[in-house]
N, C-alpha and C positions, 0 to 999 in steps of 0.2 A: 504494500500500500504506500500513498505518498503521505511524505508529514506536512501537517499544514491545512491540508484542505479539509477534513474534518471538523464538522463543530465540539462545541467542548459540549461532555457529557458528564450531568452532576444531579447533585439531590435536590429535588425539591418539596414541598407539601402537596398535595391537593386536597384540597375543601369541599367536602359532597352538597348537595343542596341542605340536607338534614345536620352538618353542621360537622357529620365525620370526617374526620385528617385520618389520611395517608404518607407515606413517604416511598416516592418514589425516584426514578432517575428521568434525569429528560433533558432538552437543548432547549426549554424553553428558560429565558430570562437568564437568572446568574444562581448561583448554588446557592438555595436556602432561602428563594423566592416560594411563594403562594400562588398558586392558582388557584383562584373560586370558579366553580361553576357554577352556571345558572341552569344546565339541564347535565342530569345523568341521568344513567339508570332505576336507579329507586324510583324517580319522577317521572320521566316519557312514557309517553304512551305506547310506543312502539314496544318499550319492553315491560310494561304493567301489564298489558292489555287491555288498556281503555280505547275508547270508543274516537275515532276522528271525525271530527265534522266535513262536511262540505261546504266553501262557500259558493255561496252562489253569484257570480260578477257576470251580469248580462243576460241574465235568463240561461245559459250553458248549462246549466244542469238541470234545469226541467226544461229545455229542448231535449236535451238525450232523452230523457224520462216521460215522453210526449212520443218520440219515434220508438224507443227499442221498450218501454214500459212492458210489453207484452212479454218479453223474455225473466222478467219477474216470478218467481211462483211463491 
């Protein structure tokens, strides 16, 4: 490998939404920096399983749901 190009690799915290610290390694910031999150896991919905909404900008989703509505069961 070449020396030099590499970012530097160091410890930092991370902050969950619910207020848990970690310590982990990362390029982010300088050794001994914070990251807060504002979305992780315990929270999204993607990995809760909550429900996403639709929004609806320009009638776009009750036009599909006007043509293909019949594929509904």
């Amino acid at each position: 490998m070449k020396s030099g190009i590499h970012p530097d690799y160091h410890p930092i915290t991370v902050v969950m939404t619910d207020g848990t610290k970690f310590v982990t390694r990362s390029t982010y910031g300088k050794s001994g920096d914070t990251l807060n999150l504002d979305i992780d896991p315990k929270s999204h919905p993607a990995w809760t399983g909550g429900q996403q909404g639709l929004v609806d900008r320009g009638g776009r989703v009750s036009r599909f749901n006007q043509k293909f509505g019949f594929l509904k069961k």
